[in-house]
Backbone bond lengths (Angstrom), bond angles and torsions (degrees), N, CA, C in turn:
res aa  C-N    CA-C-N  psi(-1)  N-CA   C-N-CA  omega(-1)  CA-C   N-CA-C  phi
1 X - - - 1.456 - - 1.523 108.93 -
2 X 1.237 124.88 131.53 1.253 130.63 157.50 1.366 121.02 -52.52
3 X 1.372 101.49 129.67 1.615 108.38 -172.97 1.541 93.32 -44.04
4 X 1.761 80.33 142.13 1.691 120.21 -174.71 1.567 103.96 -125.09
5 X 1.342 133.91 104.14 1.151 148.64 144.21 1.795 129.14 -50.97
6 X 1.454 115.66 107.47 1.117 116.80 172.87 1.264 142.71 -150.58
7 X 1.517 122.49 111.52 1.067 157.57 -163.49 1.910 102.71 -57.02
8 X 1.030 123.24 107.55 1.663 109.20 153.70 1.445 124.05 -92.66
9 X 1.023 124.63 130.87 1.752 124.86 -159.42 1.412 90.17 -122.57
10 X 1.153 157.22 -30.10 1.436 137.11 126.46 2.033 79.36 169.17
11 X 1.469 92.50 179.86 1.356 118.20 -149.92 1.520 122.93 8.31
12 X 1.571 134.77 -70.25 1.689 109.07 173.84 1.094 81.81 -109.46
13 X 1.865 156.53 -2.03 1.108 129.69 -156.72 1.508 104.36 -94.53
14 X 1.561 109.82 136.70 1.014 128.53 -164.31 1.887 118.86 -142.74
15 X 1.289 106.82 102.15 1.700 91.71 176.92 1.999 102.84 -105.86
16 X 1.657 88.42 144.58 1.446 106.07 -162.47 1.869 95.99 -136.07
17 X 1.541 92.95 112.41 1.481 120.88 177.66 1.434 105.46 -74.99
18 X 1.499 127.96 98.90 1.628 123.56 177.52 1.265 110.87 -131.04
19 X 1.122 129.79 108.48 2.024 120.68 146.19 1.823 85.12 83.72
20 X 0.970 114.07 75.69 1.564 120.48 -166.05 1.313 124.19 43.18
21 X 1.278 134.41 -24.02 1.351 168.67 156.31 1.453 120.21 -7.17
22 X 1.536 130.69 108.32 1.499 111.91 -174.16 1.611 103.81 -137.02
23 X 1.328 98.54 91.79 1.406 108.85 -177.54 1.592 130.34 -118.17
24 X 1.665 95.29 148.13 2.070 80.52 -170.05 1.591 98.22 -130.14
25 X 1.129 82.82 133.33 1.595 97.46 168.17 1.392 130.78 -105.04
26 X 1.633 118.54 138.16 1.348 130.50 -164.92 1.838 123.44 57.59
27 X 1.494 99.20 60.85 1.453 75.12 -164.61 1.612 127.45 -91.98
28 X 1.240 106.57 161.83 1.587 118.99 -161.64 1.263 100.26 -138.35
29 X 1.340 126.73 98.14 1.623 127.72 153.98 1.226 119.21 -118.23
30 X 1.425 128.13 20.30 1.545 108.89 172.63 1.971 101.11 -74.82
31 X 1.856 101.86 -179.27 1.363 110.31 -167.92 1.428 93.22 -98.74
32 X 1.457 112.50 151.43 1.743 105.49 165.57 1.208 133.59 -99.98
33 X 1.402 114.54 -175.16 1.198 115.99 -146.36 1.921 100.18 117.46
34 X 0.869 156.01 5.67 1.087 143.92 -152.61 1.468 108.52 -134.24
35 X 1.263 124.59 138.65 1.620 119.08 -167.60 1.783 88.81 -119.04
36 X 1.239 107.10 133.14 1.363 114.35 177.39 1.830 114.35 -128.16
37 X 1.526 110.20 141.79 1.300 110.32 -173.70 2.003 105.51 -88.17
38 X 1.618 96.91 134.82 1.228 80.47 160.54 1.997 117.77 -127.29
39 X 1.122 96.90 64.17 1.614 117.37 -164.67 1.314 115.95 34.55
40 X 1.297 113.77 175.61 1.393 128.11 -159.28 1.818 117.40 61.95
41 X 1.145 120.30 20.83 0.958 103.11 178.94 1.444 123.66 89.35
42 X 2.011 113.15 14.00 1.124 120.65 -177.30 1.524 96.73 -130.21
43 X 1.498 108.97 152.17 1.284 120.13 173.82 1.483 104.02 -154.10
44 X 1.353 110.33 -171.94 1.841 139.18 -168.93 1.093 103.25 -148.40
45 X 1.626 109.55 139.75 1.704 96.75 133.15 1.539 111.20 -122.14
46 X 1.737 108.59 160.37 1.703 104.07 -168.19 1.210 94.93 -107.39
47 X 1.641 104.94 133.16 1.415 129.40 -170.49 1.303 103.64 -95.83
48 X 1.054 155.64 -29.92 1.295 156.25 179.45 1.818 122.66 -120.89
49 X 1.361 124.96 131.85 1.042 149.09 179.43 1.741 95.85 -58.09
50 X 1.741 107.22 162.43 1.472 98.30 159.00 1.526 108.46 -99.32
51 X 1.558 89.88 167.15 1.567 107.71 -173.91 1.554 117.06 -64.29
52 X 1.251 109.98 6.13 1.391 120.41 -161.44 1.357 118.52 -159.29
53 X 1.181 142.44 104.84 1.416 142.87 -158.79 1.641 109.92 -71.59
54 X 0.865 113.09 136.40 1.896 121.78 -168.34 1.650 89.85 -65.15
55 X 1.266 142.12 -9.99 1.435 144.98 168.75 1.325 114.41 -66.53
56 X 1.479 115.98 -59.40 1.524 155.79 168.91 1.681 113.22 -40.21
57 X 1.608 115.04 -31.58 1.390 104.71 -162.46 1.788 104.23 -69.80
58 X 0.982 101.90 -64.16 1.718 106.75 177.16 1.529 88.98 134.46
59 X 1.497 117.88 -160.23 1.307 126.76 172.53 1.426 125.60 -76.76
60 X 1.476 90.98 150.45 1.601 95.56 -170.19 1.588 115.83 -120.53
61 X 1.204 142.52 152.48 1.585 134.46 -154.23 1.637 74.06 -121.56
62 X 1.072 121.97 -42.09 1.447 116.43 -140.68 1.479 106.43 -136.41
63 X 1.573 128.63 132.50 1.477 126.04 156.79 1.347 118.76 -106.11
64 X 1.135 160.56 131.18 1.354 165.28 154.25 1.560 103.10 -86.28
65 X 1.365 98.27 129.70 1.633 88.07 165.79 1.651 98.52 -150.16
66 X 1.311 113.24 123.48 1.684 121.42 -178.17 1.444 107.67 -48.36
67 X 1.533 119.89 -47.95 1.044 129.15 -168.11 1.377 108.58 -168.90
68 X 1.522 118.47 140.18 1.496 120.90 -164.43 1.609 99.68 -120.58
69 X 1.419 120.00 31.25 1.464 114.01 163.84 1.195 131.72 -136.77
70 X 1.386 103.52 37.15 1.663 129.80 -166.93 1.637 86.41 -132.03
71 X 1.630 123.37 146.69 1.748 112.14 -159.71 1.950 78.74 -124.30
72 X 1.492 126.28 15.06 1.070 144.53 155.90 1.456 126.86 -81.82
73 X 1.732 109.54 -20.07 1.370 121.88 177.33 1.721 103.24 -129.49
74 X 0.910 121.31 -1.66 1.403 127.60 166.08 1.622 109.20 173.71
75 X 1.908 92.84 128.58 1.382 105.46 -162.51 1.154 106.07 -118.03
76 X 1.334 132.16 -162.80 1.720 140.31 -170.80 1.700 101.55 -66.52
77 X 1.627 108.66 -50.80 1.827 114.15 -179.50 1.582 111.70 -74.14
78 X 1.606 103.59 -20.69 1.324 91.56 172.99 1.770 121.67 -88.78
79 X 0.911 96.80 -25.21 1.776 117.77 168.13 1.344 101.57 -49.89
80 X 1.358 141.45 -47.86 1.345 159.41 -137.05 1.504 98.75 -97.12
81 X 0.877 108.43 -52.79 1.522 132.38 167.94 1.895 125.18 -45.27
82 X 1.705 94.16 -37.32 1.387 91.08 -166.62 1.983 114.29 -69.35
83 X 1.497 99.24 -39.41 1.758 97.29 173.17 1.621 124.05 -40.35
84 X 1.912 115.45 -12.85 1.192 96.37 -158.11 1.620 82.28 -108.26
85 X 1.227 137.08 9.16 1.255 140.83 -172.65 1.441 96.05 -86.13
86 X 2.155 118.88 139.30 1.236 100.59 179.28 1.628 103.68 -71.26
87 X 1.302 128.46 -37.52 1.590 132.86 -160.84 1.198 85.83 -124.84
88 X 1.655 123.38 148.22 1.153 145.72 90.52 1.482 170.29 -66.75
89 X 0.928 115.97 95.92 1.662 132.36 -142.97 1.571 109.90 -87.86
90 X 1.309 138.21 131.81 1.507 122.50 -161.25 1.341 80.77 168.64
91 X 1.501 104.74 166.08 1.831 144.20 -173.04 1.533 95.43 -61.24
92 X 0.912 109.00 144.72 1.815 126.87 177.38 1.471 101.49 -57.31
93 X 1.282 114.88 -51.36 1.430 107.17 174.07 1.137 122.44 -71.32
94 X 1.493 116.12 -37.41 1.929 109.99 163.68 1.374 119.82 -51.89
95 X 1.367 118.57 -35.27 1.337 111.67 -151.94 1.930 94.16 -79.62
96 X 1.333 111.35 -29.58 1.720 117.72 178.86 1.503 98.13 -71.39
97 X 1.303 138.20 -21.92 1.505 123.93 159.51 1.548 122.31 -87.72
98 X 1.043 113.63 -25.73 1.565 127.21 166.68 1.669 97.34 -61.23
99 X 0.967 98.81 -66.91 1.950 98.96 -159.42 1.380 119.54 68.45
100 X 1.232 140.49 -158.51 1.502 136.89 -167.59 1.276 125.68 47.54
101 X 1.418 111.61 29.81 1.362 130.03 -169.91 1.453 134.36 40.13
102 X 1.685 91.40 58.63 1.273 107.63 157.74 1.373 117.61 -50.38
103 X 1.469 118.27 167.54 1.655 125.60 176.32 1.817 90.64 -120.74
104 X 1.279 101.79 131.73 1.374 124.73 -174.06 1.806 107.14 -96.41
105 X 0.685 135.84 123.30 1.398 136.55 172.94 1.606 117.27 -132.75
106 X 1.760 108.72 143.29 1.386 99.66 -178.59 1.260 111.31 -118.32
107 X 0.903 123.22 -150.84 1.714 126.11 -175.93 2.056 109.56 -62.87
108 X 1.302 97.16 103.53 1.780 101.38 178.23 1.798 111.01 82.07
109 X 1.738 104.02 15.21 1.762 90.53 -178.68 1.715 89.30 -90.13
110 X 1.670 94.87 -167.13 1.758 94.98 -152.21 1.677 69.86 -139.51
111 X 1.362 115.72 155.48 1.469 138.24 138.84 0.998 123.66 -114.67
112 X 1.414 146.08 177.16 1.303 146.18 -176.72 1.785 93.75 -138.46
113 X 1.610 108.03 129.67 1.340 109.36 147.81 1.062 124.23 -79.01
114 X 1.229 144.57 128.02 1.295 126.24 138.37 1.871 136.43 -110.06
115 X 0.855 103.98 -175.72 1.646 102.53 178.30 1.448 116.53 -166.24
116 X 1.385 117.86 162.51 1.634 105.69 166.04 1.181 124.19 -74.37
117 X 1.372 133.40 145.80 1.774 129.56 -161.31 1.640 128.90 30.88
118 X 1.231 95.72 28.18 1.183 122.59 151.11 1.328 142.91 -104.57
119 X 1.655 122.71 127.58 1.813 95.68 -173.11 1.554 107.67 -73.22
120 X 1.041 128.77 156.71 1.594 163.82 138.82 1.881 88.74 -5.56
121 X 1.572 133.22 123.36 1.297 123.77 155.68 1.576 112.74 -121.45
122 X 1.410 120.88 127.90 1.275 115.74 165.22 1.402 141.35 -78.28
123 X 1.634 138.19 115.08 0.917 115.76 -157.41 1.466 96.77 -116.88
124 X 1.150 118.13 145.75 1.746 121.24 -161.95 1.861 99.80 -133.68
125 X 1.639 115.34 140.30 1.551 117.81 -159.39 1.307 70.79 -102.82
126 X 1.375 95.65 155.67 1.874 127.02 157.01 1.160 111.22 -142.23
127 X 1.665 96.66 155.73 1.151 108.97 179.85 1.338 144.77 -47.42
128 X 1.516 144.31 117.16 1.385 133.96 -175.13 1.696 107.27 -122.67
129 X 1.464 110.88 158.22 1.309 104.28 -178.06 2.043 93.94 -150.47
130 X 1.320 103.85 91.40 1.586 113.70 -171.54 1.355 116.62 -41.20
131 X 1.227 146.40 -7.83 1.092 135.53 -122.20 1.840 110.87 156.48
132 X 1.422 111.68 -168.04 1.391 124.78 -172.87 1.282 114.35 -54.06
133 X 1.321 139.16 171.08 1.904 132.15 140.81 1.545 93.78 -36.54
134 X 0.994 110.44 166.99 1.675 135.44 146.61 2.297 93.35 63.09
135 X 1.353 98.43 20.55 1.643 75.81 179.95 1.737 128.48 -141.31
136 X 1.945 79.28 38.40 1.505 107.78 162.48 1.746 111.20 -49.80
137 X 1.086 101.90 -70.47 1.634 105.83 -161.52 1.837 104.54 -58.34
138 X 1.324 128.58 -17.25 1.166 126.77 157.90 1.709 106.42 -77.21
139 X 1.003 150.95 -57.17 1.082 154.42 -139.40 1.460 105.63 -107.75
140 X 1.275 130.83 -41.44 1.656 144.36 -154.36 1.243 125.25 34.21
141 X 1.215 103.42 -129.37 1.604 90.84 -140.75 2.093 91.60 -96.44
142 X 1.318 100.18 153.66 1.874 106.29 177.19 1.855 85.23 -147.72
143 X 1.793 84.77 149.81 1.528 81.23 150.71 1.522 99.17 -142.97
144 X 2.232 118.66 -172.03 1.199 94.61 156.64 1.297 102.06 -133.72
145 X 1.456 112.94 -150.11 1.928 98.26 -156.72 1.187 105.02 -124.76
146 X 1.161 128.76 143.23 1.503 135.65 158.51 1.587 117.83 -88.90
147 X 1.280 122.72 120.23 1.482 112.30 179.43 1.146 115.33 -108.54
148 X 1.654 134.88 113.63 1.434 109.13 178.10 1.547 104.98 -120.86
149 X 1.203 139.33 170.11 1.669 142.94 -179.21 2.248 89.97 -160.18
150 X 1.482 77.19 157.38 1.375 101.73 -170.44 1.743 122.01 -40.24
151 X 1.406 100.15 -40.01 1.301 115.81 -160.04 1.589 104.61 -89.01
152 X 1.089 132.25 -2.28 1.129 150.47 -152.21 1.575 101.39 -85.37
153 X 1.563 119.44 93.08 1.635 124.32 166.21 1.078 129.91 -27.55
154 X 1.865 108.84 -84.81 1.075 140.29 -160.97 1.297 128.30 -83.51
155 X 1.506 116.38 -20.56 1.117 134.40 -165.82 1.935 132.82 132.29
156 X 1.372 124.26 173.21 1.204 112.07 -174.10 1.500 109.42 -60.57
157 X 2.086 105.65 167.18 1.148 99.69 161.11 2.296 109.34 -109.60
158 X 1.475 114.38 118.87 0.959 105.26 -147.44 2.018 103.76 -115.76
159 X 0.988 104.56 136.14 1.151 99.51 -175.87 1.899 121.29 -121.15
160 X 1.659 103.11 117.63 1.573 95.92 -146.63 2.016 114.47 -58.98
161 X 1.386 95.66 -10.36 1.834 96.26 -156.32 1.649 122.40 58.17
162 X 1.187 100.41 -171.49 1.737 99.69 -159.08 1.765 96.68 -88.56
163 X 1.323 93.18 110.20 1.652 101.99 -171.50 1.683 109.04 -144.87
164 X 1.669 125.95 140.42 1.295 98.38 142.32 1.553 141.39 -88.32
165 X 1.036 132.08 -129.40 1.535 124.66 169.84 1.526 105.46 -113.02
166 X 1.397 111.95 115.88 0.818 104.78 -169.34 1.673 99.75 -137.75
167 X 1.444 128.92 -174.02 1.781 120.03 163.10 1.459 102.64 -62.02
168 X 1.170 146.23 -44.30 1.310 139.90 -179.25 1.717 113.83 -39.93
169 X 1.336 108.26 -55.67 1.249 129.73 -171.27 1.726 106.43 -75.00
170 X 1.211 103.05 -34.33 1.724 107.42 160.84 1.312 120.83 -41.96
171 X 1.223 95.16 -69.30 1.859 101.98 -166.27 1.255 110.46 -59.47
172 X 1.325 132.56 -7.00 1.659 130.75 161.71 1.789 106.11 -40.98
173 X 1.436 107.05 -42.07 1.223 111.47 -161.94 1.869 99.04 -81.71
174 X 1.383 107.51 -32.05 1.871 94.59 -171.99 1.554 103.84 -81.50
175 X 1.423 108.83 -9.40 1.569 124.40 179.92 1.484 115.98 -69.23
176 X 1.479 103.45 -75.00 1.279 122.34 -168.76 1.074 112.40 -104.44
177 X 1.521 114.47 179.98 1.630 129.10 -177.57 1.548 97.82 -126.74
178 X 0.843 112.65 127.34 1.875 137.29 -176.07 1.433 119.33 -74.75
179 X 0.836 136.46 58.86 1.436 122.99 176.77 1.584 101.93 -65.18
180 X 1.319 115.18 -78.97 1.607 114.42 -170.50 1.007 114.50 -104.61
181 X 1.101 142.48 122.04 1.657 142.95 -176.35 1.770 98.27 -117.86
182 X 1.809 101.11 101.44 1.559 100.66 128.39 1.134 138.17 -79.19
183 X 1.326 121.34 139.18 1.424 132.41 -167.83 1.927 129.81 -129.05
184 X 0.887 105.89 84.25 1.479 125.83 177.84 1.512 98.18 -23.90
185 X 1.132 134.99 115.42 1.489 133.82 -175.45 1.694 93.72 -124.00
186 X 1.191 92.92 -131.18 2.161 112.10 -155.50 1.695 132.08 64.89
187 X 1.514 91.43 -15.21 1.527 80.92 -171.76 1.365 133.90 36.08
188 X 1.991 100.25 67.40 1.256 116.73 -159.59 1.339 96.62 -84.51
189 X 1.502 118.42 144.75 1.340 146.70 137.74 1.158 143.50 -143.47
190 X 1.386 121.77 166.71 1.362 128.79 -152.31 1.795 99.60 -117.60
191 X 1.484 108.30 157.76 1.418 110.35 175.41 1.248 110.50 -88.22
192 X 1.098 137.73 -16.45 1.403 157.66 169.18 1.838 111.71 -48.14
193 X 1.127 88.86 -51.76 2.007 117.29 173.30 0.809 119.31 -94.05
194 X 1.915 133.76 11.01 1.523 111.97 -160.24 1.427 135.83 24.77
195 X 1.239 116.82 -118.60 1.080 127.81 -159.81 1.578 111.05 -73.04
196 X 0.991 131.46 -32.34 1.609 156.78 -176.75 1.452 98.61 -44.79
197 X 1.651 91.50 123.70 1.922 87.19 172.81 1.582 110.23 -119.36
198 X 1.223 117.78 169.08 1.315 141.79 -179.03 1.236 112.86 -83.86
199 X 1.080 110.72 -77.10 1.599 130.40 -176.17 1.557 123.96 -109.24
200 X 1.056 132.82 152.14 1.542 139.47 160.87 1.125 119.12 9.34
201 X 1.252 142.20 128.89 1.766 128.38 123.56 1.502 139.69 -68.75
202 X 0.990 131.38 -177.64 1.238 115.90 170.36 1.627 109.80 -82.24
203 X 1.289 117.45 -18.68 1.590 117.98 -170.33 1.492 91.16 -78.84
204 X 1.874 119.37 -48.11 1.416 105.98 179.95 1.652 122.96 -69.39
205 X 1.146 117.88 18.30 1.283 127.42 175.82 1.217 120.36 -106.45
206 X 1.503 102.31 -47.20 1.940 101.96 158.23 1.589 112.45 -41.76
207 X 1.540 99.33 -69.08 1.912 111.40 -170.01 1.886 91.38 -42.96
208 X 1.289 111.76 -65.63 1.679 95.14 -178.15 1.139 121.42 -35.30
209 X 1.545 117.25 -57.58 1.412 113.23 -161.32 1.605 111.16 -82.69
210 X 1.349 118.98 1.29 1.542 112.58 157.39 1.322 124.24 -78.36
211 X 1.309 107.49 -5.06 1.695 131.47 -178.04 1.453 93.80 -86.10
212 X 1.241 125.86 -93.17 1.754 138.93 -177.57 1.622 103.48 -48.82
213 X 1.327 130.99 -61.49 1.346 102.01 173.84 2.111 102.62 92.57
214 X 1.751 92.73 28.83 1.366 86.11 -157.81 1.580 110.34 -96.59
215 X 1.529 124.03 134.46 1.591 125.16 -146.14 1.921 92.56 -67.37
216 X 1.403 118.94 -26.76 1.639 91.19 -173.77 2.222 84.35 -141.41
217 X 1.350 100.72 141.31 1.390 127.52 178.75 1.827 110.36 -101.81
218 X 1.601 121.94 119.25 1.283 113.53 173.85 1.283 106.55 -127.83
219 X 1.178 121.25 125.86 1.480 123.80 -170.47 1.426 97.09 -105.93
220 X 1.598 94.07 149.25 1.826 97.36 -178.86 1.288 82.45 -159.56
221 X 1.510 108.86 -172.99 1.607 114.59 -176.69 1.352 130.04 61.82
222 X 1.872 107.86 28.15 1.320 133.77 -175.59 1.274 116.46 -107.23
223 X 1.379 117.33 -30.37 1.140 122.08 -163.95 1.290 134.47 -120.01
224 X 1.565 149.41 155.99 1.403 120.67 155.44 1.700 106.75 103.28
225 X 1.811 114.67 -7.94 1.008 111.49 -176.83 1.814 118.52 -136.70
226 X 1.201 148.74 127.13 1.431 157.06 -164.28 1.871 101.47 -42.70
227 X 1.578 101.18 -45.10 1.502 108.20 -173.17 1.771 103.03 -73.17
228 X 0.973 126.31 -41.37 1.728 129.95 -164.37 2.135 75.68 -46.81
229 X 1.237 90.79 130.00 1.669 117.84 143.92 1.342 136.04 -57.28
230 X 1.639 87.98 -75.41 1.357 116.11 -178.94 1.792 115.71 -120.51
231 X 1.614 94.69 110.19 1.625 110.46 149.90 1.452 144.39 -38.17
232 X 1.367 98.94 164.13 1.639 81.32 176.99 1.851 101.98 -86.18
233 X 1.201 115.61 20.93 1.642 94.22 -170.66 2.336 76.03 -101.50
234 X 1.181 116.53 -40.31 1.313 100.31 173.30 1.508 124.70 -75.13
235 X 1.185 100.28 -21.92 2.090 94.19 166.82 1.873 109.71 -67.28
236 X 1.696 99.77 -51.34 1.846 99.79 167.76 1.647 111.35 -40.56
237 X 1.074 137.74 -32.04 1.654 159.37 -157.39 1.986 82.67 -58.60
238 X 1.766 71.74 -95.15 1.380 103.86 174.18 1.588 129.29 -7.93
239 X 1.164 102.93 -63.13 1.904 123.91 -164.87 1.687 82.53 -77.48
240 X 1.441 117.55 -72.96 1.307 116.77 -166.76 1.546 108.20 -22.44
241 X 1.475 107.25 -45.40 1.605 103.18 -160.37 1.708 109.46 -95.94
242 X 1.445 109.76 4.13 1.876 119.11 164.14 1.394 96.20 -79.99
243 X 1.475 98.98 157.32 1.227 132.20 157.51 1.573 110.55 -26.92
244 X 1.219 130.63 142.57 1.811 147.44 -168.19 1.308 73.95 -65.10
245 X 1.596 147.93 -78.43 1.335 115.38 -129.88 1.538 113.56 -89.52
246 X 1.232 125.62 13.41 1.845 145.79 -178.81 1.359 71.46 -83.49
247 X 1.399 122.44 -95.17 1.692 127.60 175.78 0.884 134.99 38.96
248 X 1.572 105.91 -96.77 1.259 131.58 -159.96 1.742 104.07 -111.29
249 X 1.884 116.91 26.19 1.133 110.72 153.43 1.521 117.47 -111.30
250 X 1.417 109.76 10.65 1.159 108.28 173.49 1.239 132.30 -79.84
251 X 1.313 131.57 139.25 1.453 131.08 -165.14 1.551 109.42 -147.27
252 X 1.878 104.18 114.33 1.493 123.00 -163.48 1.915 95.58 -75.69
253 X 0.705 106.07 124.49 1.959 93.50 161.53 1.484 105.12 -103.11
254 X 1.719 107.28 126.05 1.051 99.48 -176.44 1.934 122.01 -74.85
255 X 1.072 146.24 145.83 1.529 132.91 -158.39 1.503 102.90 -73.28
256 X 1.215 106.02 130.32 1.469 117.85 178.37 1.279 123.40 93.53
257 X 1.594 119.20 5.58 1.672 133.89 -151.94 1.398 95.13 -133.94
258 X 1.546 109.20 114.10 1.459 123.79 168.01 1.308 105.00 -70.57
259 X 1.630 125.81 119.24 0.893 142.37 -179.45 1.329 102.74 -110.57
260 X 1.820 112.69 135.74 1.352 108.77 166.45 1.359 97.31 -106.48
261 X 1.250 119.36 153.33 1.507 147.40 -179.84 1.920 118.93 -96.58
């Protein structure tokens, strides 16, 4: 793969430098302090600012957003944000509340970026499932993204969105080929639900990544928020005690630090 550049801007927001390419996904720039509802009787508040002021990013070719009705995966500054993006990419049903000609995608559809003097990038939806069996119609619809461009060796660069592990989230692996797997972690829950999680663990991230087999692991979606569970000092836990090669594909981005890959 051609060097891959990547930015962590704190919890899923993420900008990723590819194949001329300057795209951010999930974005979140309001300041914290702020408790936000996300119905049913569940809420957050966000404890940490991003590493990078929604002023600060520079230009963007591209927005990804897993889902635009969580104010944890897109907020008031990130909303603000989306007009200056050339495309926006999001759930069939987001993109009909977004409007401004979003691109709607459902489970496994494909878009094509393009641009002038730019190569052609494909971005492909996968499956997500937020939450419990049976707790779509509370939660709706998420997806996450597959990125592929020409030059690309090893495989996609794929990013899971707010999902747990589920068969949906499987078939990425009988599907695709893994080069980089971001991975939505925290093992979010609510007191409302007990025990019931939202998103990932780090144990369901190992079992994934013995599935995909993917050469570098970036966890995000840990931090910065009341619901995250689990830290990175309990995801570090975790890996330590997998197998050497879970291990030593993990890769911390520090927040605010363009990392090349």
């Amino acid at each position: 793969m051609r060097e891959v550049a990547i930015t962590h801007i704190g919890g899923p927001t993420t900008l990723i430098e590819a194949a001329g390419w300057r795209i951010l996904t999930d974005p979140t720039f309001d300041d914290p302090g702020r408790t936000y509802r996300f119905g049913w009787g569940t809420s957050s508040r966000k404890l940490a600012g991003p590493s990078i002021a929604a002023g600060e990013v520079g230009p963007i070719d591209a927005m990804l957003v897993t889902h635009d009705h969580h104010d944890d995966n897109l907020d008031a500054a990130g909303r603000a944000l989306l007009p200056s993006a050339g495309v926006v990419v999001t759930t069939a049903s987001g993109a009909a509340r977004l409007g401004g000609g979003a691109r709607g995608l459902a489970d496994w559809q494909t878009t094509v970026l393009e641009a002038p003097g730019k190569p052609s990038i494909e971005i492909t939806a996968t499956p997500c499932r937020h939450g419990p069996p049976l707790s779509h119609p509370i939660v709706g619809d998420v997806i996450g993204f597959a990125v592929r461009w020409d030059s690309q060796e090893n495989g996609v660069l794929w990013i899971s969105g707010d999902t747990v592990l589920y068969d949906g989230v499987r078939q990425v692996a009988d599907r695709l080929t893994v080069d980089t797997a971001i991975l939505h972690l925290g093992g979010v829950q609510f007191p409302v639900t007990g025990p019931l999680r939202y998103t990932m663990t780090a144990r369901d991230a190992i079992e994934l990544c013995g599935l995909l087999r993917p050469r570098t692991v970036i966890p995000i979606h840990y931090e910065g928020w009341a619901h995250f569970k689990e830290g990175r000092d309990a995801i570090e836990r975790a890996f330590a005690a997998a197998p050497a090669e879970f291990r030593d594909s993990v890769v911390w981005l520090p927040l605010g630090t363009r990392t090349a890959l």
